[in-house]
PAKOLDREN-645103 format. One record per atom (N, C-alpha, C): x, y, z; residue number from 1; atom name. Coordinates in Angstrom, 1 decimal, always signed. Layout:
N
- X / Y / Z / NUM / CA
...
//
This chain:
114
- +0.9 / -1.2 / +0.0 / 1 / N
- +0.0 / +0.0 / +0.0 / 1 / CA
- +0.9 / +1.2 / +0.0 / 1 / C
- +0.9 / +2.1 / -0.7 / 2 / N
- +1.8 / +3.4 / -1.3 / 2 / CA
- +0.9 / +4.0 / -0.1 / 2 / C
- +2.1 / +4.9 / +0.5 / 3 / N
- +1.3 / +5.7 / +2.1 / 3 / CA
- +2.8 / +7.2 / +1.5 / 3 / C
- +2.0 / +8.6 / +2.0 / 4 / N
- +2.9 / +9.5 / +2.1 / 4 / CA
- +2.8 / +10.2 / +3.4 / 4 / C
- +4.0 / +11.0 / +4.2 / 5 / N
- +3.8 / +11.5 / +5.3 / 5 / CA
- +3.6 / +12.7 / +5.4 / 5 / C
- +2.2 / +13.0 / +5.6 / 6 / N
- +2.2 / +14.6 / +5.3 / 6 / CA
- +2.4 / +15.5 / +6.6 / 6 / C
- +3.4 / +16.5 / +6.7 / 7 / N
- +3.4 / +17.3 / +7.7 / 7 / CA
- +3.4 / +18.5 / +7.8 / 7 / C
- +3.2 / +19.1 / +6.3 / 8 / N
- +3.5 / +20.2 / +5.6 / 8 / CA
- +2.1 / +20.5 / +4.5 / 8 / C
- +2.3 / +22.3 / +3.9 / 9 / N
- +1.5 / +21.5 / +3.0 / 9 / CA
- +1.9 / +21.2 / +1.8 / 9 / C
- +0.4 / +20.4 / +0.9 / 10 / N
- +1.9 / +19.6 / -0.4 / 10 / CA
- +0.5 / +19.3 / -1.4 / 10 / C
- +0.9 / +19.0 / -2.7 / 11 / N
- -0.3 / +18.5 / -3.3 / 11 / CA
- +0.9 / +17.1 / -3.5 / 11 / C
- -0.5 / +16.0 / -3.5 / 12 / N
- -0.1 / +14.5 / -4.1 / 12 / CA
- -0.6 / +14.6 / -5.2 / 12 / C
- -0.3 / +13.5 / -6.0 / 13 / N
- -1.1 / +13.0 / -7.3 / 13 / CA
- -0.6 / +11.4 / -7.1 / 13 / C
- -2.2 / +11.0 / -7.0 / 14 / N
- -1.7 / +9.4 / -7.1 / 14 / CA
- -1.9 / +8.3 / -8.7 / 14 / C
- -1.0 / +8.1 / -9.2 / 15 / N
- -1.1 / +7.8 / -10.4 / 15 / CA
- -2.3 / +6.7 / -10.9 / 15 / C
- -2.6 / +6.5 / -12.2 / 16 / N
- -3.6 / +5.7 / -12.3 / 16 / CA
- -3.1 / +4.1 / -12.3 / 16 / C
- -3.8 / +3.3 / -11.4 / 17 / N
- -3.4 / +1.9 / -11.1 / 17 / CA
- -2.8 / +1.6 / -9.6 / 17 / C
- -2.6 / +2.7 / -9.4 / 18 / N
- -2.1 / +2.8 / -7.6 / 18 / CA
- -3.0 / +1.8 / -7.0 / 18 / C
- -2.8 / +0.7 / -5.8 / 19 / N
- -3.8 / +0.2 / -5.1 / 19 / CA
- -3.6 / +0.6 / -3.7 / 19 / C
- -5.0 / +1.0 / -3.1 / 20 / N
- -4.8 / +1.7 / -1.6 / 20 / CA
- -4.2 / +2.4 / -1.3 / 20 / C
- -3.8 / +3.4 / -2.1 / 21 / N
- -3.1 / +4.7 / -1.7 / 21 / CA
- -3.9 / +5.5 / -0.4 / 21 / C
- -2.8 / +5.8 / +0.4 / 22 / N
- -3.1 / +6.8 / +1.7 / 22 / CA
- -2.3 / +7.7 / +1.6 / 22 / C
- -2.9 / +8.5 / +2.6 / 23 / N
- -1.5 / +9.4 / +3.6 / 23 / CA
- -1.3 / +9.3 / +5.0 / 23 / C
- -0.7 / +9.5 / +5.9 / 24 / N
- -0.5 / +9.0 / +6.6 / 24 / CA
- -0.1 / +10.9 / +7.2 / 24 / C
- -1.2 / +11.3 / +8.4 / 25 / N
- -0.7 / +12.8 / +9.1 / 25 / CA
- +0.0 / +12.4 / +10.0 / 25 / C
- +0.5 / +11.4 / +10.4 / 26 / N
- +1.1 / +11.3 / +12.0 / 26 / CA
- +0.4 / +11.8 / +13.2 / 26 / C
- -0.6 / +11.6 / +13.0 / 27 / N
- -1.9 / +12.0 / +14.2 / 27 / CA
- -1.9 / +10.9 / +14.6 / 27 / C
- -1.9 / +11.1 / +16.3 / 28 / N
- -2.2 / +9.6 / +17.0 / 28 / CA
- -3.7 / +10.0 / +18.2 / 28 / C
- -3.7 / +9.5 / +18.7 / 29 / N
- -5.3 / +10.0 / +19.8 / 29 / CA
- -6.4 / +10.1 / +19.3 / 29 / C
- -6.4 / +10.2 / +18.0 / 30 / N
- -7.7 / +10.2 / +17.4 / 30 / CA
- -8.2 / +12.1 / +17.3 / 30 / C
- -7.4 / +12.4 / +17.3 / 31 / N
- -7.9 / +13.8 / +16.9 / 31 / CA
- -6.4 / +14.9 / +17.0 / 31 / C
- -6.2 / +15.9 / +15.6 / 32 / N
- -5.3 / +16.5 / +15.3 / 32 / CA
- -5.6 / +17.2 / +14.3 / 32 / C
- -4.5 / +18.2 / +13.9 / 33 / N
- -4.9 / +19.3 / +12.9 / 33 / CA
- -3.8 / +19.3 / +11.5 / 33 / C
- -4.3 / +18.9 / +10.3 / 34 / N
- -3.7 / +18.9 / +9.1 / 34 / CA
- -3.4 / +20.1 / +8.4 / 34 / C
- -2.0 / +19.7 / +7.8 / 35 / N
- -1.9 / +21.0 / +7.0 / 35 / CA
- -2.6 / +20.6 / +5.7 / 35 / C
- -2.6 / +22.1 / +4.9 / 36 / N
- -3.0 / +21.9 / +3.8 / 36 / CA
- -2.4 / +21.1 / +2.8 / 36 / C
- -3.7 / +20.1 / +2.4 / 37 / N
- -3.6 / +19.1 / +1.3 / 37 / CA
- -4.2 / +19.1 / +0.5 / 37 / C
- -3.9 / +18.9 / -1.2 / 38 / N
- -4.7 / +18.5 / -2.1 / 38 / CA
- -3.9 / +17.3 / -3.1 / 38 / C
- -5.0 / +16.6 / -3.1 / 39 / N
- -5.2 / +15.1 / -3.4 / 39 / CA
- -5.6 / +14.9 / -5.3 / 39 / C
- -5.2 / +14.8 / -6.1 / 40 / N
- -5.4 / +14.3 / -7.3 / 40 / CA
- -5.4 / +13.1 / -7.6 / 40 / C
- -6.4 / +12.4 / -7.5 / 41 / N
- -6.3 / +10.9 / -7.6 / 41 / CA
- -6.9 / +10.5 / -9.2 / 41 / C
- -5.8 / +10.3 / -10.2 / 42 / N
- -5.6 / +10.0 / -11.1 / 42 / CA
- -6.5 / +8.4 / -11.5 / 42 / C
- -5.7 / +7.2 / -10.3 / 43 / N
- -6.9 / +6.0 / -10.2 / 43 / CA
- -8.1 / +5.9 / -10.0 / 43 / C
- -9.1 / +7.7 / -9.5 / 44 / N
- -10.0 / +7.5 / -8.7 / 44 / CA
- -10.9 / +8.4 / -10.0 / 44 / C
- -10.5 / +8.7 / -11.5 / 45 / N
- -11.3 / +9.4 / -12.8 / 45 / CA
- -10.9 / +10.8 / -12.3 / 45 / C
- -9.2 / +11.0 / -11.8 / 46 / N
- -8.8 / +12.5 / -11.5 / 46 / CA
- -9.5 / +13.0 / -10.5 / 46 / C
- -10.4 / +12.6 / -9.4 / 47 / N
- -10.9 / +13.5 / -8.8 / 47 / CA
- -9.7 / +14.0 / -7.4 / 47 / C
- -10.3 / +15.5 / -7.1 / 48 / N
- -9.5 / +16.4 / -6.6 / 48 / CA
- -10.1 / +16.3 / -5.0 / 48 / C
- -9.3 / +16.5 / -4.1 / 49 / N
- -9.6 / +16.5 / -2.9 / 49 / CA
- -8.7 / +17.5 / -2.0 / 49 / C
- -9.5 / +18.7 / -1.6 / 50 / N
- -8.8 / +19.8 / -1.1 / 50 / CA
- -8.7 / +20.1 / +0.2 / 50 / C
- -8.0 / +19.6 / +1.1 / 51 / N
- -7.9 / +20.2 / +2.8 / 51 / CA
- -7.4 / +21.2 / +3.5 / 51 / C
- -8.1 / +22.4 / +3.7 / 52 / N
- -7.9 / +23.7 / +3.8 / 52 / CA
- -6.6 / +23.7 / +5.1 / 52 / C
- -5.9 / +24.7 / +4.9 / 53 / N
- -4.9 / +24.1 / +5.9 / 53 / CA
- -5.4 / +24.2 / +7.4 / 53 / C
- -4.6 / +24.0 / +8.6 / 54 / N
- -5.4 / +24.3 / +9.8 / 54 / CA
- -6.5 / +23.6 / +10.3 / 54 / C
- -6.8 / +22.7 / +9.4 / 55 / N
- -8.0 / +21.8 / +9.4 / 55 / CA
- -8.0 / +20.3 / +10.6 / 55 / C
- -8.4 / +20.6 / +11.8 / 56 / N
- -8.7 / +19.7 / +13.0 / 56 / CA
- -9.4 / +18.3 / +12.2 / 56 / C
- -9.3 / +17.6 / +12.5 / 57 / N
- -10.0 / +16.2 / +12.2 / 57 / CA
- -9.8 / +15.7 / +13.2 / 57 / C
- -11.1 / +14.9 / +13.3 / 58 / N
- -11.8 / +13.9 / +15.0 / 58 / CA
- -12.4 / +12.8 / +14.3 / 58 / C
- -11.7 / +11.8 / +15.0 / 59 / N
- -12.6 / +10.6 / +15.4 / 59 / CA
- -12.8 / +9.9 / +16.4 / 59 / C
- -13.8 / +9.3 / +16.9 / 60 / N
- -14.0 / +8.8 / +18.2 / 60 / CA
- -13.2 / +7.5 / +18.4 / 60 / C
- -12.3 / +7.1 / +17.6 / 61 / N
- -11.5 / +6.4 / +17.4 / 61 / CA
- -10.0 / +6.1 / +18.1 / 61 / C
- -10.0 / +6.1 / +19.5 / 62 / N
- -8.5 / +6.8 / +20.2 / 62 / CA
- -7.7 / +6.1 / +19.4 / 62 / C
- -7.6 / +4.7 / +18.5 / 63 / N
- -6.6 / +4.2 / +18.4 / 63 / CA
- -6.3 / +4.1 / +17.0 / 63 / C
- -7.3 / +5.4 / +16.2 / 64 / N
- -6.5 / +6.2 / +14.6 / 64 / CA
- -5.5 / +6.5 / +14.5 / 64 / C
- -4.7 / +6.2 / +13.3 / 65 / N
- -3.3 / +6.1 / +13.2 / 65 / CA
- -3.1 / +7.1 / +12.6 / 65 / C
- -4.3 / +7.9 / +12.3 / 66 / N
- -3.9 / +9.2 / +11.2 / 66 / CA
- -3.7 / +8.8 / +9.8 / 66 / C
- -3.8 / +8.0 / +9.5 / 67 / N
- -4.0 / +7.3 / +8.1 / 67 / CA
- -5.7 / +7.9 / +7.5 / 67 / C
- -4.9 / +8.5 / +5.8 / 68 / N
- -6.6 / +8.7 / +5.7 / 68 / CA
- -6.2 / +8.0 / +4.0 / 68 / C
- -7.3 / +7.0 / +3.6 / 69 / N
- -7.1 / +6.7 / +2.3 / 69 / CA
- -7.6 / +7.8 / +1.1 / 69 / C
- -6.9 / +7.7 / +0.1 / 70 / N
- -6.8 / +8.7 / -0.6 / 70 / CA
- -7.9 / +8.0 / -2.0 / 70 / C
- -8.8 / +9.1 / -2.1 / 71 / N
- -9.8 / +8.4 / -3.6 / 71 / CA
- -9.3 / +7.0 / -4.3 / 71 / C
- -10.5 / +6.2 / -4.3 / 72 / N
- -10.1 / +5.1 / -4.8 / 72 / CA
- -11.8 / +4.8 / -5.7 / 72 / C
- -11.9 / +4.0 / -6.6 / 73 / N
- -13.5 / +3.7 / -7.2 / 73 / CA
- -13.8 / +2.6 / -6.8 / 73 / C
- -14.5 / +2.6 / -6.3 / 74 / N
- -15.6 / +1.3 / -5.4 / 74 / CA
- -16.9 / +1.2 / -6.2 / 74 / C
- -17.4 / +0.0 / -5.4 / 75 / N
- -18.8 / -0.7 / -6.2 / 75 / CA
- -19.9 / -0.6 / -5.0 / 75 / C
- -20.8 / -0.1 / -5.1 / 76 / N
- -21.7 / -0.2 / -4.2 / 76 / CA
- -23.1 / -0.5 / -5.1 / 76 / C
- -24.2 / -0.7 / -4.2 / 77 / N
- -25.4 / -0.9 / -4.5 / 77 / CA
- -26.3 / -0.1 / -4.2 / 77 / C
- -27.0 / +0.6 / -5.1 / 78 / N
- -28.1 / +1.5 / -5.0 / 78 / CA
- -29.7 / +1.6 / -4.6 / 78 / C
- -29.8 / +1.8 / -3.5 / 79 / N
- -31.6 / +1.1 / -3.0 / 79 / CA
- -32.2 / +1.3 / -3.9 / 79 / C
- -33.4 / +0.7 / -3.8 / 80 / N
- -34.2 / +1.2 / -4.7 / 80 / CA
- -35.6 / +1.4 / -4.1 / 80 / C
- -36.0 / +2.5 / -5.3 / 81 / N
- -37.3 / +3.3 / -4.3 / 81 / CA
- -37.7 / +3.4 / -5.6 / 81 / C
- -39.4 / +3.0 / -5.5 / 82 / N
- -40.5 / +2.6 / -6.4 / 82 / CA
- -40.6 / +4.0 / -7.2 / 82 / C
- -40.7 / +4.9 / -6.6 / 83 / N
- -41.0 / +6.7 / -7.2 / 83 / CA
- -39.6 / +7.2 / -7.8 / 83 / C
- -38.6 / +6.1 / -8.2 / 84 / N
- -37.2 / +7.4 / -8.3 / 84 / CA
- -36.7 / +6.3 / -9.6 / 84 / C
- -35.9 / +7.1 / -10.6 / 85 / N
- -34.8 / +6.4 / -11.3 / 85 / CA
- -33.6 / +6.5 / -11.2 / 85 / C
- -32.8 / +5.9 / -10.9 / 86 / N
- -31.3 / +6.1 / -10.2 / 86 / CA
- -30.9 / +5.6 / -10.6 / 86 / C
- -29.2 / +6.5 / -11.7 / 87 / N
- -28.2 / +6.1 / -12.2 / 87 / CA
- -27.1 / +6.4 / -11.7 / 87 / C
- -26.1 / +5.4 / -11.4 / 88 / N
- -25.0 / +5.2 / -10.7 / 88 / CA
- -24.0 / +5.6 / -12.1 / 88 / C
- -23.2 / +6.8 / -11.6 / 89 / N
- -22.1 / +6.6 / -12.8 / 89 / CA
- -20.6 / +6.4 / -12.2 / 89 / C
- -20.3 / +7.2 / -10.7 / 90 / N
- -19.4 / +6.6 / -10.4 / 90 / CA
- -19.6 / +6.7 / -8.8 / 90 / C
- -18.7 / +5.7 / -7.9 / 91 / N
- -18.8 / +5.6 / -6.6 / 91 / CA
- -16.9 / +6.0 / -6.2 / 91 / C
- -17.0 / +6.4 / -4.8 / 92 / N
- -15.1 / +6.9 / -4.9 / 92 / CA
- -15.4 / +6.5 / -3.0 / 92 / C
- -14.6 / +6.1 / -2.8 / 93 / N
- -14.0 / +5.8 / -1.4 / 93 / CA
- -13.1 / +6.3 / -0.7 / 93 / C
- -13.2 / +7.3 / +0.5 / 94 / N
- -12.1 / +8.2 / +0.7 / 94 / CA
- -12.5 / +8.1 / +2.2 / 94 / C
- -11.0 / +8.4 / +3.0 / 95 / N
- -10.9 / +8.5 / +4.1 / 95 / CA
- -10.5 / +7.2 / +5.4 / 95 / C
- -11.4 / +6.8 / +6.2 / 96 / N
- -11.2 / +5.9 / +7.5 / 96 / CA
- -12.2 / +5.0 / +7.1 / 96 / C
- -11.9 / +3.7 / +6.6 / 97 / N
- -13.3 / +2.6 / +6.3 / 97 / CA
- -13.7 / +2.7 / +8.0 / 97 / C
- -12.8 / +2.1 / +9.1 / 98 / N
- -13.4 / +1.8 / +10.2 / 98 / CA
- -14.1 / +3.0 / +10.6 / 98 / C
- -14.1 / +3.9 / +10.9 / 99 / N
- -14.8 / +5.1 / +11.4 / 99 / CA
- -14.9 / +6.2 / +10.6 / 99 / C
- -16.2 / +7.0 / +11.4 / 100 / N
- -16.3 / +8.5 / +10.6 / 100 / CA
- -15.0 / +9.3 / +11.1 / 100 / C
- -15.2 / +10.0 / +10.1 / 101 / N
- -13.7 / +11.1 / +10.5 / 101 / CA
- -14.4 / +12.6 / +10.2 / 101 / C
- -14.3 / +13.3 / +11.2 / 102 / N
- -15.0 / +14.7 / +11.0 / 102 / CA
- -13.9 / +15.9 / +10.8 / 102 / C
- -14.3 / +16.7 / +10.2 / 103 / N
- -13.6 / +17.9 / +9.8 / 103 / CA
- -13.9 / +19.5 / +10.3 / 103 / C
- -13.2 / +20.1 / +10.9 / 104 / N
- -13.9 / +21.5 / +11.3 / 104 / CA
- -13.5 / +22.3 / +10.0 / 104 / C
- -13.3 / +22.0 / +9.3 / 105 / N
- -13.4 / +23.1 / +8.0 / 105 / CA
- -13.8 / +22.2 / +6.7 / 105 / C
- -14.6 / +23.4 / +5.7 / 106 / N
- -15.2 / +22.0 / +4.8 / 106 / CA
- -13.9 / +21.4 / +3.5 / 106 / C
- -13.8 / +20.3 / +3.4 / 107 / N
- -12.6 / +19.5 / +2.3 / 107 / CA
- -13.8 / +19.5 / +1.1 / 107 / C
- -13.1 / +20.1 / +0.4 / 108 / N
- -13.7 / +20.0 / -0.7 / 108 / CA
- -13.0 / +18.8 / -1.5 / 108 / C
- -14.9 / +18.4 / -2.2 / 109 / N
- -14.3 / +16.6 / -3.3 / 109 / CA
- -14.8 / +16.9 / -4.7 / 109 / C
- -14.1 / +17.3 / -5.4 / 110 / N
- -14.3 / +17.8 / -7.1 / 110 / CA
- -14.1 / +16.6 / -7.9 / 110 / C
- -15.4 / +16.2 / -8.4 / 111 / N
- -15.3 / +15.1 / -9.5 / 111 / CA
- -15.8 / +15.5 / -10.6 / 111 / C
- -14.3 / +15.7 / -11.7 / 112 / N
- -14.5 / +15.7 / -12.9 / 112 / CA
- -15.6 / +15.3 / -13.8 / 112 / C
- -16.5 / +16.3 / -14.8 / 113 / N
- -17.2 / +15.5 / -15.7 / 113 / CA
- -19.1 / +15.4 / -14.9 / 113 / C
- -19.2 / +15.4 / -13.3 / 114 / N
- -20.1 / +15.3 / -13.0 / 114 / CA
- -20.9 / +16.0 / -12.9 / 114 / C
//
């Protein structure tokens, strides 16, 4: 798994075919403050992911390693509701599968094309 250590701020670009790309803030306790990051995930149809610097993140998690996965394309399944027609064009996976992870400033997620 390709992991970078971010302590600064930096833009990544993760190339296309990367598997499980992270970053890794070196936050331990489950809550800490990132510098600015922006994410180009090339594997994930280029989408862009922007983290304002200064940016606190929490999880209820004490034992978060500060690991956040970086855009990846996932398959999920779409409910279905008798009144609606729902087309799935893409799904992207980002962040802590085990837990939510909250942000006190908004990260912006820009998906090309949508």
């Amino acid at each position: 798994m390709p992991q970078v250590l971010v302590t600064q701020a930096t833009s990544i670009t993760v190339d296309s075919g990367t598997i499980n790309p992270s970053v890794s803030s070196g936050i331990i306790g489950g809550t800490g403050i990132l510098p600015q990051i922006t994410i180009t995930a090339s594997n994930a149809n280029s989408t862009v992911i922007s983290i304002p610097p200064l940016t606190t993140v929490t999880t209820t998690n004490v034992l978060w390693d500060g690991v956040i996965a970086t855009p990846t394309i996932t398959s999920i399944v779409l409910p279905t509701v008798s009144s609606e027609t729902r087309t799935l064009s893409t799904a992207i996976q980002i962040g802590y599968a085990s837990e939510k992870l909250s942000f006190d400033k908004g990260v912006q997620i820009f998906l090309p094309g949508q």
